[in-house]
C-alpha positions, -999 to +999 in steps of 0.1 A: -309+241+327-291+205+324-262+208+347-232+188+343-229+159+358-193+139+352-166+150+337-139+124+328-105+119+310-097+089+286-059+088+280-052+074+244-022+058+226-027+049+188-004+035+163+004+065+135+004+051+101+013+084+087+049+085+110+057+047+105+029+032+132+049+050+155+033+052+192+011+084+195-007+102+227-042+123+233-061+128+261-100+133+256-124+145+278-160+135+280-183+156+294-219+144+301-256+165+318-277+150+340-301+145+311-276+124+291-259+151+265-228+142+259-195+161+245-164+151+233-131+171+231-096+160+228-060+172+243-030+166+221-008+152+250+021+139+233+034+109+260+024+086+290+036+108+317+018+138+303-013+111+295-015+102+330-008+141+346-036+154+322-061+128+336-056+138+368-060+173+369-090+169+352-104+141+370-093+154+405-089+188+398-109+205+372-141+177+371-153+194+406-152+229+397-173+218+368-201+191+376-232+216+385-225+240+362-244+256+331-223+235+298-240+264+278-217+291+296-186+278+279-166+310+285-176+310+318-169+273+327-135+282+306-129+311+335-136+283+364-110+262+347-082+285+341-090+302+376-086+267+394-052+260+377-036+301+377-012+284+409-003+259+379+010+286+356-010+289+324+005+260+296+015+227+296-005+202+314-030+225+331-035+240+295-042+208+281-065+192+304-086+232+297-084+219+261-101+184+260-125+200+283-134+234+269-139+213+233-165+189+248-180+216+263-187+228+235-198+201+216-227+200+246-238+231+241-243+232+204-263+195+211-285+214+240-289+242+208-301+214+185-270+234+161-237+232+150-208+251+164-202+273+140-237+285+145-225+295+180-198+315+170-218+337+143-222+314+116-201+296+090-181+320+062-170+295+041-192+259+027-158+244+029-119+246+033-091+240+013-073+210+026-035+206+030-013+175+024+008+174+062+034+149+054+065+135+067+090+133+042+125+120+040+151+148+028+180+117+025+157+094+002+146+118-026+125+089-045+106+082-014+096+115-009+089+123-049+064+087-041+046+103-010+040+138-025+024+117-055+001+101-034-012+139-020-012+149-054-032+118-068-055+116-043-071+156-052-043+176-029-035+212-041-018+220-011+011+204+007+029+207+038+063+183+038+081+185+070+111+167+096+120+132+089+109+096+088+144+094+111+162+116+133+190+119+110+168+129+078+151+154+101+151+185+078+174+214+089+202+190+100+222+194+064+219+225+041+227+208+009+204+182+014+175+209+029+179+225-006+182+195-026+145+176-010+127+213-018+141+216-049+128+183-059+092+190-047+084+220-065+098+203-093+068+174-088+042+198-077+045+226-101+034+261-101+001+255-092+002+237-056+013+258-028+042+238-009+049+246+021+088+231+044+084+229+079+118+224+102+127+198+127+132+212+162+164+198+167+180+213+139+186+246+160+192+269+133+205+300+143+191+334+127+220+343+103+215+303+093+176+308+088+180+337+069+205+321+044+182+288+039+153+313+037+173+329+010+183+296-008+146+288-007+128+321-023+132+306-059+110+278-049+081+296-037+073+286-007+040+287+009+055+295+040+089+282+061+079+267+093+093+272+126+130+280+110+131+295+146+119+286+184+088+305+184+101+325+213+127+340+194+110+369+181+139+390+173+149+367+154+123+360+132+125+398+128+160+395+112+146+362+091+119+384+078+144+416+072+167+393+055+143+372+030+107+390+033+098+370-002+094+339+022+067+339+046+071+324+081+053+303+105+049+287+138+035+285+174+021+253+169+039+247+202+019+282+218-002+271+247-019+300+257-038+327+239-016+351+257+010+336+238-005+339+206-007+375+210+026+379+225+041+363+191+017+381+169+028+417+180+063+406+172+054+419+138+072+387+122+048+359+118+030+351+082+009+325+094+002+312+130+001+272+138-030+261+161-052+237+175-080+241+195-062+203+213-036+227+227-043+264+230-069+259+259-099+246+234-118+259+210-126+288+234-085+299+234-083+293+196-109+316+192-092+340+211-064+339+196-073+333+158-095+367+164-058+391+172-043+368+149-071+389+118-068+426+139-025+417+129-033+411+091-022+373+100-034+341+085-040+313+108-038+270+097-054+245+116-022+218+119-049+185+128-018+157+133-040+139+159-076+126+167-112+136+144-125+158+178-096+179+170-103+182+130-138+192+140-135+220+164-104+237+146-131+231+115-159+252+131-136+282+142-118+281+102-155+285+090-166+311+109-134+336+109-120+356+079-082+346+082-082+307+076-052+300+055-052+263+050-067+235+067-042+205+074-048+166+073-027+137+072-028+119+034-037+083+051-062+070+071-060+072+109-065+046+139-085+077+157-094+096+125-109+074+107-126+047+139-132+072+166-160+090+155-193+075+128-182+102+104-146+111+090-135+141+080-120+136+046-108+157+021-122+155-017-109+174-045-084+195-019-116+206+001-130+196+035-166+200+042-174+226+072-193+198+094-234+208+100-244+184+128-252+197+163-224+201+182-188+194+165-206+171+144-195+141+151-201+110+173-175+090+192-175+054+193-169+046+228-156+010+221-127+028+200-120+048+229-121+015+248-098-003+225-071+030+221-074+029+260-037+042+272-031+038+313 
């Protein structure tokens, strides 16, 4: 065996050329054996209070339950974790310090295998995965918008995913006219043949009679799904969403923290297609988890990769090697931590991603990046 020996947290902020350079947050852990193996993973933490609360619980909390340990147990290391934190309350910041952990765990153990992850998990389904345009567009500036879906289109996209604002008062969802107007306009651009998908700003607060009207106003268009139209709590009333409109299929739970959630929201009997990362649903470990009830419900699952190249490759190995992968989600430009973090980016060509073969996730980080990005 080659025990673990550290286990640290490297808090990250990163300018976001896809959302105007604006100020971006991950936590990623690093995880390294006595014999010098060393894992990457990444937590999707969002700001610098949750940046600094993440760092602690793993550098105080969870790194001393660890270091000793077999890194080729994952799901048992993943049990020490979640057992040290139950006080916590399963979610938020104990669930995201289990993320960037269980990740670089498992990046270790497929290096230790001399294979890549998807090997671990049964093997690899699929060569590669069809790749999906996640955009910000801007519902009150319809040439704008018409511009940025040309650019996914150009550059080989045959999916697309167009979602809340470039400001808080474009958000989508804020003005029904205007909701219809900017995903009229779109399919117009796109055509038959690209699946386009709307996703809703969260502080539109639609109500259920209101989602099941714009979900109405929509069906013409053909949408690939309608995202988070709802909290994803509200179960009941995705229910009467789906009742109303079922031509219109519906997603979320990108904001699901637990694999208990997951399931929870899957037995509703009112989800299309589940939202996850592997940087927020307690690692690769809890996306399995949860990806695998998400198939026994008949329910597509997309990767929704908004954040660093550790989280691209780990939701990667779990869409190759299950049967449900709808879509797998990138941003259209280049990315401070996608594109310098790690010697090889994953890029899309010709709307496909390549499934990465490399041991481990496949990837190695360049620690002066992580350096550089280097938050508190």
């Amino acid at each position: 065996m080659d025990p673990i020996a550290t286990v640290t947290a490297h808090p990250l902020a990163y300018p976001e050329p896809n959302d105007r350079d604006r100020v971006r947050r991950v936590v990623l852990a690093r995880v390294e054996t006595e014999a010098g193996v060393v894992g990457w993973g990444e937590c999707i933490s969002g700001s610098v209070e949750t940046n600094a609360a993440v760092r602690a619980v793993i550098d105080l909390g969870l790194a001393p339950v660890l270091c000793g340990g077999d890194p080729r147990d994952v799901r048992a290391r993943w049990q020490d974790m979640r057992a040290h934190t139950w006080w916590n309350g399963h979610g938020g910041i104990a669930s995201s310090a289990i993320s960037a952990i269980d990740t670089a765990l498992w990046d270790v153990a497929g290096k230790l295998a001399g294979l890549p992850v998807h090997r671990l998990l049964g093997g690899k389904l699929i060569e590669r995965a069809p790749a999906c345009a996640s955009m910000i567009w801007d519902p009150a500036d319809l040439d704008w918008t018409r511009t940025e879906v040309q650019a996914a289109l150009d550059a080989g996209f045959r999916a697309i995913k167009c979602g809340w604002g470039r400001t808080h008062e474009a958000s989508f969802g804020l003005d029904a006219r205007r909701d219809l107007a900017v995903v009229a306009a779109v399919r117009d651009l796109v055509g038959d043949e690209v699946a386009f998908s709307a996703d809703v700003a969260a502080i539109a607060n639609w109500t259920p009679a209101h989602a099941a009207r714009m979900a109405q106003a929509f069906e013409p268009f053909r949408l690939a799904w309608l995202e988070d139209p709802l909290d994803h709590h509200d179960h009941s009333g995705y229910r009467r969403v789906r009742a109303a409109c079922p031509g219109v299929p519906l997603a979320t739970g990108e904001r699901v923290w637990t694999h208990e959630g997951y399931r929870s929201l899957l037995d509703s009997g009112a989800i299309d297609i589940v939202l996850i990362d592997p940087g927020r649903v307690e690692g690769l470990t809890g996306m399995l988890i949860a990806t695998e009830h998400a198939a026994a419900c008949g329910v597509r699952f997309a990767p929704h990769s908004w954040s660093s190249a550790l989280n691209t490759a780990a939701a990667l190995h779990v869409f190759a090697s299950r049967p449900n992968g709808a879509v797998f989600e990138l941003k259209l430009r280049p990315s401070p931590l996608q594109h310098e973090l790690v010697d090889k980016p994953f890029e899309q060509r010709d709307g496909w991603v390549d499934i990465p073969d490399r041991p481990g996730l496949g990837c190695e980080v360049d620690e002066e990046v992580v350096r550089r990005y280097a938050d508190i």
